[in-house]
C-alpha positions as CSV (number, residue, x, y, z in Angstrom):
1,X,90.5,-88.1,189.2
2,X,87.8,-88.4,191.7
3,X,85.0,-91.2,191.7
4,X,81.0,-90.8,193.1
5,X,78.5,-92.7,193.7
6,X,75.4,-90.2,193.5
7,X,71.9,-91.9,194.8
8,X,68.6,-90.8,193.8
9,X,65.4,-91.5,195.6
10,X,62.4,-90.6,192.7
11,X,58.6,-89.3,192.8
12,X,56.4,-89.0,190.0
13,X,58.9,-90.2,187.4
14,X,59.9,-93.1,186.5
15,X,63.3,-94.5,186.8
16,X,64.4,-95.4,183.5
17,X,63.4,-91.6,182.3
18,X,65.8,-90.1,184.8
19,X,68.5,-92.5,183.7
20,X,68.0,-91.2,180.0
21,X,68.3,-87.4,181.9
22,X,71.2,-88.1,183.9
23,X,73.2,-89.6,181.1
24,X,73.1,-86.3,179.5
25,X,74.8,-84.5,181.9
26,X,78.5,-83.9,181.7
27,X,80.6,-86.2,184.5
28,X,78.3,-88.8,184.5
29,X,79.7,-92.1,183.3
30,X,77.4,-95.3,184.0
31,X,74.0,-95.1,185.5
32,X,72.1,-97.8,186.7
33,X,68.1,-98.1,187.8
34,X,67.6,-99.9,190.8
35,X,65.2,-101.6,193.3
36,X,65.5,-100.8,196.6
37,X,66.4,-98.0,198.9
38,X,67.3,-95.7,195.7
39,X,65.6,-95.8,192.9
40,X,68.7,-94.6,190.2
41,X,72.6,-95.0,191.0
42,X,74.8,-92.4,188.8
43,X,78.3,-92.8,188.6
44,X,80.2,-89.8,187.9
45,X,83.6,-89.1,187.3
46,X,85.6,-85.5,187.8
47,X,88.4,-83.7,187.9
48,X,88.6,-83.3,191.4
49,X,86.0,-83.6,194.6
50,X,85.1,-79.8,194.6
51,X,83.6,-80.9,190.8
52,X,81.2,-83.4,192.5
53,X,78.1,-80.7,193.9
54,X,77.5,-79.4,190.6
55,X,76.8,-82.5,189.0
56,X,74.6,-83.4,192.2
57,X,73.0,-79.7,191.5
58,X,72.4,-80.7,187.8
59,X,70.8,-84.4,189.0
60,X,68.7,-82.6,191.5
61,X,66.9,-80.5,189.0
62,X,65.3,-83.7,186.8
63,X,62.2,-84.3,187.4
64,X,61.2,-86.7,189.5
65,X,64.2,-86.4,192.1
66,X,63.0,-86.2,195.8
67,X,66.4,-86.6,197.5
68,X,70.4,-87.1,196.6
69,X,73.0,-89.1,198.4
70,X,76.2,-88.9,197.7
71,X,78.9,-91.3,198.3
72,X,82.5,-89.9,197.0
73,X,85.7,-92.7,196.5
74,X,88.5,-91.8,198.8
């Protein structure tokens, strides 16, 4: 099982409506609005790493989201 920490830096939505969007999307475990650098932490669980882009892929696509960082457990 792998563990990410996906980080989303928002424009023109606000953070607690991407958190409602991001829960929805399969992987996705906890997510947390923030203050500071990002704006919305997601954690996401998979199968294995090579299951982590699309999940960033799906997060990308809300609205709102300007930029993605992710940060994958070793």
């Amino acid at each position: 099982m792998t563990l990410a920490f996906l980080l989303l830096s928002l424009d023109g939505n606000t953070p607690a409506q991407v958190a409602r969007e991001a829960q929805q999307v399969p992987g996705v475990v906890e997510v947390y609005p923030t203050m500071g650098p990002y704006d919305v932490v997601v954690v996401v669980r998979a199968e294995a790493t090579r299951d982590i882009p699309a999940v960033a892929e799906r997060l990308r696509r809300i609205h709102g989201v300007v930029q993605l960082v992710s940060c994958v457990a070793v």
